[in-house]
N, C-alpha and C positions, 0 to 999 in steps of 0.2 A: 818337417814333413809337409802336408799338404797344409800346414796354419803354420805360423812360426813362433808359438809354443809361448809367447808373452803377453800380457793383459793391455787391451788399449786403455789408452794411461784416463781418457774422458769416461767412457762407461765406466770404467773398475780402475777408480785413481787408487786403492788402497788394497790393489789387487784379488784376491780370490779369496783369501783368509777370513773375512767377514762372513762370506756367503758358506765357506766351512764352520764357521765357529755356530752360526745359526743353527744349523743342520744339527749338531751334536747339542745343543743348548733343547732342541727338540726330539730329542733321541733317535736321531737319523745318522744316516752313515753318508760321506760328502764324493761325487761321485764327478770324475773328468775323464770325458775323453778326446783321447789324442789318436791319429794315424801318423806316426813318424817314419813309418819305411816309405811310403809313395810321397816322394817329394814332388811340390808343383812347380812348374817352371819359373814362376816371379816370387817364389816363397826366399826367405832368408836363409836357406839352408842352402837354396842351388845360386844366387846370388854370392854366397859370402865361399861356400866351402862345395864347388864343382867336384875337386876331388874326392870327395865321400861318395861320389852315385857313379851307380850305371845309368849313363847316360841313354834318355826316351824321345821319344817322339811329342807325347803329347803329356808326361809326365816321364820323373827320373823313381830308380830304386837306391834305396837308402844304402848303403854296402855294409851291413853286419857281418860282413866277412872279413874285414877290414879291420885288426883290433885300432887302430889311432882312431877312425873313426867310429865306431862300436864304444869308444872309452867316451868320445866327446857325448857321444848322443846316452849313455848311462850315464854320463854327470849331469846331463840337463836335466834328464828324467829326476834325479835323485832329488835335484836343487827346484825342481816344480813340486814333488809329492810332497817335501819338508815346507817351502815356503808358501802352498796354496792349503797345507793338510789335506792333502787326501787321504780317505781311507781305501775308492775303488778305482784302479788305474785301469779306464777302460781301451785297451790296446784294437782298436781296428787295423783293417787290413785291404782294402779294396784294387788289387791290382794283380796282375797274373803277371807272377816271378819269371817263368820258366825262360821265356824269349830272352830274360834281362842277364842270366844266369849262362844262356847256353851261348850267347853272345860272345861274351867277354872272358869265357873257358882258352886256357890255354893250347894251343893243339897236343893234341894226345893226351888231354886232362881234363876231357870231359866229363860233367859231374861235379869237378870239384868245389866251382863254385857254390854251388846249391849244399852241398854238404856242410863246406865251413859257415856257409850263411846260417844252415838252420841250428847248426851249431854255439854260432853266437848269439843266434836269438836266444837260445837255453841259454847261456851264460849270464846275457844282459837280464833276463826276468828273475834267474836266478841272483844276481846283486841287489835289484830292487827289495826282493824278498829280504834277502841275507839283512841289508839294513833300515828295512821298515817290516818288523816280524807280522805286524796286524794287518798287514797291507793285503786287499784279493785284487786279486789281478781277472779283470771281466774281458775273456778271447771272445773277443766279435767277429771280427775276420768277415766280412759279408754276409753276417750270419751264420757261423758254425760250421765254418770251413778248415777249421785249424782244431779238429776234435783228434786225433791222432794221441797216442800211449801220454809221450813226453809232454803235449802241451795240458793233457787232461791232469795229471799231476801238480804241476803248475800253473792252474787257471781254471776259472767257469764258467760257461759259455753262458749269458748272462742276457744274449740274444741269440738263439739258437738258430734264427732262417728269416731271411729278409722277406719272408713270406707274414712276417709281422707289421711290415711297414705299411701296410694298407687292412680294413678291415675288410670282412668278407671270406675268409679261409678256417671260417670254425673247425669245421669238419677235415681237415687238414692238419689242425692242430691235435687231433685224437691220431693220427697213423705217426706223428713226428713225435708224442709221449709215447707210443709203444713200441716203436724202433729204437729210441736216444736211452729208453729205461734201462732198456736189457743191457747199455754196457756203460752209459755213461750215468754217473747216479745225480747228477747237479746239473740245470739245465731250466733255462726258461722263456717264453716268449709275450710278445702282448695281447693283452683284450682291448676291445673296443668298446666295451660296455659293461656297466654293472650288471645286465641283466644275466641270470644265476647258471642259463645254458652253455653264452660264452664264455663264460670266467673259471667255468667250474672245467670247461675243453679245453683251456689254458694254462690253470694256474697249475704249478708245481711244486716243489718246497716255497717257489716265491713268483709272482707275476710282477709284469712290468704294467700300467695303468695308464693308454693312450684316451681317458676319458677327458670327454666336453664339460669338466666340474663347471667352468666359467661360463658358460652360456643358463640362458634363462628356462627354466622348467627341468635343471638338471637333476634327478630325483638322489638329492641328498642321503633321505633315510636308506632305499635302495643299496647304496655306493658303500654305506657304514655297514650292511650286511652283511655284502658282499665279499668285502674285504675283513671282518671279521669272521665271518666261514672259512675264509684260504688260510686265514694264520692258527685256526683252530684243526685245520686239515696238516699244515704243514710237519707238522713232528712222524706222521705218518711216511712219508718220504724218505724217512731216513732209515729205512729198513727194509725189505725186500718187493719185487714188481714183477705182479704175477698177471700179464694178458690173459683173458677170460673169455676172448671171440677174435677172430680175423679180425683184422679193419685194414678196410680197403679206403678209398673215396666217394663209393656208390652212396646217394644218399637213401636208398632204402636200408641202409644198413641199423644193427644194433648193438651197439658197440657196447666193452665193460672190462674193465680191470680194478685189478686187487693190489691193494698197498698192505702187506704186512711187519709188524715190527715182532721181533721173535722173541725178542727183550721183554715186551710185555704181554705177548700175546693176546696181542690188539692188534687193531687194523679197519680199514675201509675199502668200500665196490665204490665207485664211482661207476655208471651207467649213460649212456644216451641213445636214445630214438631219436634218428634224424629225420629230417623233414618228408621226406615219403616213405619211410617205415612204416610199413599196414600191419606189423606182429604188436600188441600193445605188451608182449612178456615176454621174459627172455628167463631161461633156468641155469645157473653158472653153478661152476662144481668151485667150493673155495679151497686156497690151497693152506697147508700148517698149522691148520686148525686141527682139536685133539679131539675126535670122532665120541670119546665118551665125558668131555667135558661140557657143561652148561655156559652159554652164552646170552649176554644181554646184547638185542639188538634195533639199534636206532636207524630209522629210514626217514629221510628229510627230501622232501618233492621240489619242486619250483618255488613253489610258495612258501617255501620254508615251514611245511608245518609237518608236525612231528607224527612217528607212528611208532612205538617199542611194543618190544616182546622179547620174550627168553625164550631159545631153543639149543640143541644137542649141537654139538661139532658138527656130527651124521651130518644134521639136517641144514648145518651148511654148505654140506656137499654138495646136496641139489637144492641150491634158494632160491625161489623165485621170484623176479624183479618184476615191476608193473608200472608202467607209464599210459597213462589214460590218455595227453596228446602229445601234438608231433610237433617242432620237434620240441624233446623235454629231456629231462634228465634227473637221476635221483643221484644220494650220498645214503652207504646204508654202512653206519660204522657199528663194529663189535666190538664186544670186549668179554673177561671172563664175569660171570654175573659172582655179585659179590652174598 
């Protein structure tokens, strides 16, 4: 594809296994990615094997419609996840098919190519899987452009919008969790900061962590909080997502959504006042909660400090959330009180 898929032999004489075996000796998960369909022009793939691509202008497409070539490029795949161990094969994507596709269609069989290609893409991710069962397959695609039935079965968008590649899109990051909730349930993007506004408008089952650890004054304690709130949040995720206000982009907005697990009947609001929000309260009606049940509930501000009480389901229905300034954000989890 656009790399050609082997270790330089100077940086990584003893190739990638090392840097996996580390990972896992730290209870990490070991993470490469590759774009193997956009082949580059001086790459070893349009060098050695022209006839695998539709041929480009300023870059070739890989032909997964092709089984000879579909077979070669799932052996390399196979023989990089075994020999580097991977556990996340991150598949990017960054090229528009369509020209390459409608090209090189047969006359009177337009279509076809695009069909058998995406065809084969199912097939090859499907082999991957088949013989590495632990293996997740991370759909980048430029960002969560490959979210469709079949690929979401098969993969997790693990960078959901290249609107993560720069900081600066907080509040962007709250309309793209309540659009991607309602149908895709696994999905994440990055923070730029420990600080507890951006992270908490990011993180989802899992965040990705584009922080300045390595620079001087980078607030360590901060960063452990941080990141221990998201993993203590995460279990919440895996159970239902219930929007609680519009969210547009305005920033006088006041956003809020409900994570509930029906399993335990628990759950969390997550909240934020953005930066010229003049309302400091917001009243959210919560959802599957049991109207004569007793609930314990924990509200945690910016500062991480604590505020509990027990009330009724009912009084779930109409809760009222409080942020003193702008922008902020609270975490108000319940449970049943015991």
């Amino acid at each position: 594809g656009v790399g050609n898929w082997f270790c330089k032999p100077t940086e990584f004489p003893n190739g990638l296994k090392p840097v996996s075996d580390e990972c896992h000796r730290l209870g990490m998960r070991f993470v490469v990615w590759f774009e193997p369909e956009r082949v580059g022009l001086e790459s070893q793939i349009a060098k050695e094997h022209m006839d695998f691509v539709f041929k480009g202008e300023h870059s070739h497409l890989f032909k997964l419609n092709d089984p000879k070539a579909r077979r070669w490029l799932t052996d390399l795949l196979l023989q990089r996840i075994k020999e580097y161990g991977i556990d996340v094969y991150r598949n990017d994507f960054n090229i528009e098919p369509l020209h390459f596709w409608r090209k090189y269609d047969e006359p009177n069989r337009e279509g076809m190519n695009e069909i058998r290609y995406v065809e084969g893409l199912y097939e090859m991710w499907d082999e991957l899987r088949a013989k590495n069962p632990k293996l997740l397959i991370d759909n980048c695609a430029s960002g969560g452009r490959r979210i469709d039935l079949e690929m979401c079965m098969r993969s997790v968008p693990l960078w959901r919008s290249d609107s993560g590649c720069s900081p600066g899109h907080i509040d962007w990051n709250h309309g793209q969790t309540c659009a991607l909730s309602q149908y895709i349930p696994l999905h994440t993007v990055a923070t730029w900061s420990p600080d507890p506004y951006e992270t908490r408008s990011a993180a989802t089952a899992g965040a990705i962590l584009e922080w300045g650890y390595l620079e001087d004054g980078f607030p360590i304690p901060l960063a452990k909080a941080t990141v221990a709130e998201a993993k203590e949040n995460q279990k919440y995720w895996y159970g239902d997502f219930y929007p609680l206000t519009p969210v547009g982009n305005a920033p006088i907005e006041f956003v809020a959504w409900q994570l509930h697990r029906p399993d335990l009947d628990a759950g969390l609001v997550l909240a934020f006042r953005r930066a010229q929000c003049g309302s400091e309260r917001l009243k959210v009606a919560l959802a599957a909660v049991k109207a004569d049940a007793k609930y314990s509930v924990e509200v945690i501000n910016d500062a991480r400090q604590k505020a509990a009480k027990t009330i009724t389901g009912a009084e779930l229905t109409a809760l009222e959330l409080e942020i003193d300034h702008k922008p902020g954000s609270l975490i108000a989890r319940y449970s049943l009180a015991k």
